[in-house]
C-alpha positions in Angstrom: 38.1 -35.2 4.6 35.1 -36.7 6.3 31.7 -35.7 4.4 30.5 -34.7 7.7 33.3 -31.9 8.0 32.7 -31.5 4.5 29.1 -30.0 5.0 30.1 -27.9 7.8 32.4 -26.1 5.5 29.6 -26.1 3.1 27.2 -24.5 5.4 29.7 -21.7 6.2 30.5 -21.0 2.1 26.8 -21.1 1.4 26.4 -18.4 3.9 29.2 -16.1 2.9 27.8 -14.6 -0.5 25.3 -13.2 1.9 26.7 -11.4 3.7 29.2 -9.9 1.2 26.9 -7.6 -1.3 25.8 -5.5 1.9 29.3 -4.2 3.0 30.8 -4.3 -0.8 27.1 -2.6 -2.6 28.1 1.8 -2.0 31.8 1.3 -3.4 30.1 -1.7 -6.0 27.9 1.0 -7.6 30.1 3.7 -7.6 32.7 1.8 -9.2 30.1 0.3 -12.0 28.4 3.7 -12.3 24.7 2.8 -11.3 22.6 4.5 -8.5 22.8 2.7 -4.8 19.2 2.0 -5.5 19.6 -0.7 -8.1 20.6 -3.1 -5.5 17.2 -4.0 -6.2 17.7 -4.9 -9.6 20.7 -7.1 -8.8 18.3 -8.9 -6.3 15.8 -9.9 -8.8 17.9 -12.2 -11.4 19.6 -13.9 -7.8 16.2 -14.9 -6.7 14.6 -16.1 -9.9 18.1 -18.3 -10.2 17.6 -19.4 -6.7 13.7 -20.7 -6.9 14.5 -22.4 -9.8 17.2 -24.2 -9.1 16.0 -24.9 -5.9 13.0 -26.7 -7.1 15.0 -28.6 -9.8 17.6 -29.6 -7.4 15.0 -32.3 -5.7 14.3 -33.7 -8.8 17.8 -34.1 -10.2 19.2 -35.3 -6.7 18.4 -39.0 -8.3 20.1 -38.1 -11.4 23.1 -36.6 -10.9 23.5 -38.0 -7.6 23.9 -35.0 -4.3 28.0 -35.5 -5.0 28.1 -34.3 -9.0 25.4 -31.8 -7.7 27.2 -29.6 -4.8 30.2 -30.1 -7.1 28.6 -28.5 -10.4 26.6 -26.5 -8.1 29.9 -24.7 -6.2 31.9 -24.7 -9.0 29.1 -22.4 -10.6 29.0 -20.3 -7.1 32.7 -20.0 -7.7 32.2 -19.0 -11.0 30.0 -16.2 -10.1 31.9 -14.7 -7.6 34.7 -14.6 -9.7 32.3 -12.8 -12.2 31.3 -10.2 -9.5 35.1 -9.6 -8.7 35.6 -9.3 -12.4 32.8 -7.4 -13.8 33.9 -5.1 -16.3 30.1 -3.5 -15.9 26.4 -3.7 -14.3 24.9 -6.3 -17.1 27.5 -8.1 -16.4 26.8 -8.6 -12.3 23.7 -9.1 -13.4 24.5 -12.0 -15.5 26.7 -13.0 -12.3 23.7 -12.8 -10.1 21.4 -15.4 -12.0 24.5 -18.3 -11.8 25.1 -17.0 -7.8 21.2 -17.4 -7.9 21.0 -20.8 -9.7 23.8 -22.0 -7.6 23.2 -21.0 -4.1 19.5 -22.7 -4.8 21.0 -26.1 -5.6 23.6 -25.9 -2.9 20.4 -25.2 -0.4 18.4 -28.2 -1.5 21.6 -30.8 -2.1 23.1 -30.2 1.2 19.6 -29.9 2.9 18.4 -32.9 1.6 21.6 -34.9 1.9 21.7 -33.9 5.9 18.2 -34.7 6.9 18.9 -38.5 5.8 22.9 -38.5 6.9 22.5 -36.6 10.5 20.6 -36.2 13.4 19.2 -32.8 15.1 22.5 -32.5 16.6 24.5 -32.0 13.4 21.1 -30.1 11.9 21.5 -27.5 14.1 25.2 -27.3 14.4 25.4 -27.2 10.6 22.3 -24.4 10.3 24.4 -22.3 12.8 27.6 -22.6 10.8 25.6 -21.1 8.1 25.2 -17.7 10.7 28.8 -17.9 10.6 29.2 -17.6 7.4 27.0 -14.8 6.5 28.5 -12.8 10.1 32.1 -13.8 8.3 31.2 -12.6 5.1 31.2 -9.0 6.1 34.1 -9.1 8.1 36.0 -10.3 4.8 34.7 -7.0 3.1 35.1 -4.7 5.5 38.8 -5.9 5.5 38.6 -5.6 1.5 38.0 -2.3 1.5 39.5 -1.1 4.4 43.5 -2.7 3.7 43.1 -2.7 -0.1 41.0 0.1 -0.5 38.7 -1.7 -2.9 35.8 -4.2 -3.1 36.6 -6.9 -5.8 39.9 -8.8 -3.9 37.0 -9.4 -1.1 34.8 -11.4 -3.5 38.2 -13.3 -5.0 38.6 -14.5 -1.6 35.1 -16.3 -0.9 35.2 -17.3 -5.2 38.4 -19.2 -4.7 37.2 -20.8 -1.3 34.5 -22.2 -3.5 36.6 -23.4 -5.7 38.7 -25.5 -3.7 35.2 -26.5 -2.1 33.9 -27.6 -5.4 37.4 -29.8 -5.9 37.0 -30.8 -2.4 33.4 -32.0 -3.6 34.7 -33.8 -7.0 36.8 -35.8 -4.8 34.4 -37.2 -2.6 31.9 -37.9 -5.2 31.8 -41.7 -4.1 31.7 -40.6 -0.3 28.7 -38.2 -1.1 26.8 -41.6 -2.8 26.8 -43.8 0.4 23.8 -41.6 1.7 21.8 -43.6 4.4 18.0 -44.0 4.2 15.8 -43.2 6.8 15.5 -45.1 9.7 11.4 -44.7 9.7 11.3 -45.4 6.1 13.5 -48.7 6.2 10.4 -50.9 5.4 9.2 -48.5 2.5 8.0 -50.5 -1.3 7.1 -48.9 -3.8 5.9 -50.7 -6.8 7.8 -48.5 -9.7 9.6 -44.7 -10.0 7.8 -42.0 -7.9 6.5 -39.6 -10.5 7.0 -35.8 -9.5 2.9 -35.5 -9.6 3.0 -38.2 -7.4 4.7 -35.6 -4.9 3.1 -32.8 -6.0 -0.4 -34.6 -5.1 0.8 -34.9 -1.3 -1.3 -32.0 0.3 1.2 -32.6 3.3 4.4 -31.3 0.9 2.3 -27.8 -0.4 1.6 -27.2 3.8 5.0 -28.4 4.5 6.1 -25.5 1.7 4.1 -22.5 3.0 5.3 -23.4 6.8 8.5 -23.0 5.6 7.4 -19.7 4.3 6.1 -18.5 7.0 9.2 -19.4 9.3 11.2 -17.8 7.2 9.0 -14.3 7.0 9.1 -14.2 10.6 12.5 -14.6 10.9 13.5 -12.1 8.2 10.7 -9.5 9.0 11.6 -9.2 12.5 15.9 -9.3 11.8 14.9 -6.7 9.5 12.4 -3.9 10.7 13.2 -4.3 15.0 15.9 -1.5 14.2 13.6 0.7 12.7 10.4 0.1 15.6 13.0 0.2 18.7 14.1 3.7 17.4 10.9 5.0 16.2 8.3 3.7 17.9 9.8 2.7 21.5 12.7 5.6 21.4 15.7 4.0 21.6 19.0 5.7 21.0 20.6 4.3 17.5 23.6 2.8 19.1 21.1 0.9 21.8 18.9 -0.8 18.9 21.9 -2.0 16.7 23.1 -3.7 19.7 19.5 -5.0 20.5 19.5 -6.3 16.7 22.7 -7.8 16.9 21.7 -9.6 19.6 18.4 -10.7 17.9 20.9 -12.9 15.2 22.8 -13.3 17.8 20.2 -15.1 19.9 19.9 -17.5 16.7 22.9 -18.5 16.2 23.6 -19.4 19.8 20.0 -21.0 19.7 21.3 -23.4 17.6 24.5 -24.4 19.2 23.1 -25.0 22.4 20.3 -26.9 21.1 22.6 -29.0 19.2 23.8 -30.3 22.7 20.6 -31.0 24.2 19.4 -32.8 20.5 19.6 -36.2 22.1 17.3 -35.0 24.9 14.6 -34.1 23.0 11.8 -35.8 20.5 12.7 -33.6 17.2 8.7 -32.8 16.8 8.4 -31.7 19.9 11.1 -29.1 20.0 9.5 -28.1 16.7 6.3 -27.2 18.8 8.0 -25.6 21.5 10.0 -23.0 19.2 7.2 -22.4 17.0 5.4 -21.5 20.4 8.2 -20.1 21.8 8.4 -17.6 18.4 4.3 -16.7 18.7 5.3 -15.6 22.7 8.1 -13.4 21.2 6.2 -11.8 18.7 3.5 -11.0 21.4 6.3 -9.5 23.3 6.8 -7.2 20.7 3.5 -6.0 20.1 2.9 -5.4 23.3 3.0 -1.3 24.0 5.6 -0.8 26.3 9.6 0.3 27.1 11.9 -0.4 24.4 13.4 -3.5 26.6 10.6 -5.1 26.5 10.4 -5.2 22.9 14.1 -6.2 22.5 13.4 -8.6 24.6 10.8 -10.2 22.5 12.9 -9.8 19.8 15.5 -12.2 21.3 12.8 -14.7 22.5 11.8 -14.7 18.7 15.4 -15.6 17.8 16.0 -18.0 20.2 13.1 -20.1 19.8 13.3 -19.7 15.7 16.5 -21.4 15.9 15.3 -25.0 15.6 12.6 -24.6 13.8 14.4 -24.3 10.4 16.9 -27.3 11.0 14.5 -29.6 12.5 11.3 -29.4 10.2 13.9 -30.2 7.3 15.1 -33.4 9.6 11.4 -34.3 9.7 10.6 -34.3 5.7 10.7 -37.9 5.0 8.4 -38.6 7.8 5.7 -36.0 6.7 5.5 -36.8 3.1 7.7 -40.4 2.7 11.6 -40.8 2.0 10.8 -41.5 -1.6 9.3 -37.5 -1.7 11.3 -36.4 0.6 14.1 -34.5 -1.6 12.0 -32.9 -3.8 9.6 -31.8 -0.8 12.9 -30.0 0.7 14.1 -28.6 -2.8 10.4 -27.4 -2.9 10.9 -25.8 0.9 14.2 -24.2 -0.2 12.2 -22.5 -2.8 9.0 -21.6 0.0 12.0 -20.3 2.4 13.2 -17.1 -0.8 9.3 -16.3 -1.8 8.6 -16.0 2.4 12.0 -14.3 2.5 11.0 -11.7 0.0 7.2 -11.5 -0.4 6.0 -11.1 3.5 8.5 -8.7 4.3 8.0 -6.7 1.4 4.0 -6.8 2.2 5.0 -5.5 5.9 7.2 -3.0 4.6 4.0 -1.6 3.0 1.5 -1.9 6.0 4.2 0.1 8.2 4.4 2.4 6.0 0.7 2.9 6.2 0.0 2.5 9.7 3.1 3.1 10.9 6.1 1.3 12.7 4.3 0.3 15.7 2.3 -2.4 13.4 5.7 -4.9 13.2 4.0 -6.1 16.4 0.7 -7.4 15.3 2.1 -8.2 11.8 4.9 -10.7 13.7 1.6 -12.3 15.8 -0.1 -12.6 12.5 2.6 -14.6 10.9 3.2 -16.6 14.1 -0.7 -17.4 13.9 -0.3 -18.6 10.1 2.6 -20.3 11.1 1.3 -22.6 13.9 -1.9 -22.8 11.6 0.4 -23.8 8.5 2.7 -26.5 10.9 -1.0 -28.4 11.7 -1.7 -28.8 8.6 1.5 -30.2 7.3 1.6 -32.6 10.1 -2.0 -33.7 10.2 -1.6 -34.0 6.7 1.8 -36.7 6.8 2.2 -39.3 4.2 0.6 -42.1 5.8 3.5 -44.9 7.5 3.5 -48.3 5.5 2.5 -51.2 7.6 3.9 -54.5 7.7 
């Protein structure tokens, strides 16, 4: 198998834990005897694992080598879905969570750093959309759990022996994995000895790179994740009406990035970057805008749509804000920006509508698409200077 179909099946796998734990959590905690409300709990040990492993994982890449690391890495996924499907009790999911966590961190960074030196925005885009496939496939494989076999642990024995033969599929392109191509724009690069991880950490260009990263993914999260709740409540739409409006929202993403993996070759990479982070600021004033519920919706898709490159590409562009030789342990670092933005700004909005009610998602999504233009600037006024000669 090509490594190139290789990562697209990775993409899909690293997506499917996702979407499982929503679908398989009432009969999960029924089954283990805990409240519904300690999802929570299970979340914390999965993210710790993740932001660790996610900032290691750039600093082992030229250890280990990306091969040995999506192999150990899925193997461990593999290992901790079979420890979900086999949990005798909640410590114990708990203790499955930190491996999925450490994992799923390393499997972000590996195959994230390994593409944006292998492929071009075409297969960056295609690959980030596969991952929307997995997480929509992973609920359709617990939903068919629980409705056939009347029970959630046979749905995560499915997805922990696909890693499995993923992580075999891994071991036996170690070699393949190894023949990783530099850079084009970083061809001429010298470096006089090892690049130190201060030396990378010194880059102001990496910590902006970091929080834009952030801040894309807060966007992206907080508006998937409250437009149900403001096109009910605040612009009266009937239930059935707003799940279909969200749906489209990730649906609008995913498509995003199929169709602008077939225009890639049209298009400077930077550029696009600017348009969709543009694009997501127009959105998100679409949304605050007081109006008719289709108007909001409507923003909400524009939001989508435009967020789909953003992600994809601004990984493809590492090396040339902060050098090749930083590049995959700037994108480990981003991994680990992508789960605090995930979970710290929505959490923060969660809060503000709760105190000034739903109709704030608006202005909090043109905030964040502010600090999100303001935050790309920097980053790329801030590049690792090109070496000459």
């Amino acid at each position: 198998m090509s490594v190139l179909a290789l990562s697209y099946f990775a993409f899909i796998s690293l997506g499917l834990p996702d979407g499982l734990l929503g679908v398989a959590w009432p009969s999960m905690s029924a089954d283990l005897n805990v409240p519904r409300e300690t999802i929570g709990l299970l979340l914390i040990p999965s993210t710790c694992g993740y932001l660790v492993s996610s900032v290691t994982a750039g600093f082992v890449l030229s250890k280990l080598g990306v091969g040995r690391l999506l192999a150990g890495s899925t193997a461990l996924a593999s290992l901790a879905l079979f420890g979900y499907a086999l949990s005798p009790a909640f410590a114990f999911t708990m203790a499955a969570a930190l491996c999925a966590g450490f994992a799923g961190g390393a499997i972000d960074a590996g195959l994230n750093a390994y593409a944006a030196s292998a492929f071009g925005p075409r297969h960056m885009n295609w690959l980030h959309a596969f991952f929307g496939l997995g997480v929509a496939m992973g609920p359709l494989i617990m939903t068919a759990a629980i409705q056939y076999g009347d029970a959630w642990r046979p749905g995560y024995l499915v997805v922990a022996t696909g890693q499995a033969l993923l992580a075999v599929a891994f071991v036996l392109t170690v070699k393949q994995w190894a023949q990783r191509p530099a850079p084009a724009h970083a061809a001429h690069e010298t470096h006089a000895g090892p690049i130190r991880a201060r030396d990378t950490f010194k880059l102001p260009a990496v910590w902006f790179s970091v929080l834009t990263i952030a801040v894309y993914v807060a966007l992206e999260v907080a508006a998937g994740l409250f437009a149900y709740q403001l096109l009910t409540e605040g612009r009266g739409m009937s239930d059935a009406v707003a799940g279909v409006c969200v749906s489209l929202y990730w649906g609008s993403l995913f498509v995003g990035r199929v169709l602008q993996g077939f225009a890639a070759h049209r298009f400077l990479p930077g550029r696009t970057v600017v348009w969709s982070i543009g694009g997501m600021a127009a959105g998100a004033v679409l949304v605050a805008i007081p109006g008719p519920g289709w108007l909001a919706a409507f923003g909400f898709m524009v939001i989508g749509f435009a967020a789909a490159a953003v992600f994809p590409l601004f990984t493809l562009l590492t090396a040339e804000r902060v050098g090749a030789a930083h590049a995959d342990r700037t994108i480990g670092l981003q991994m680990a920006g992508a789960g605090l933005g995930g979970s710290i700004f929505p959490a923060i909005i969660g809060v503000v509508l709760g105190t000034w009610g739903v109709n704030a998602l608006g202005i909090s999504l043109v905030v964040l698409a502010a600090a999100l233009i303001l935050a790309y600037l920097a980053a790329t006024r801030t590049r690792h200077p090109r070496p000459t000669g």
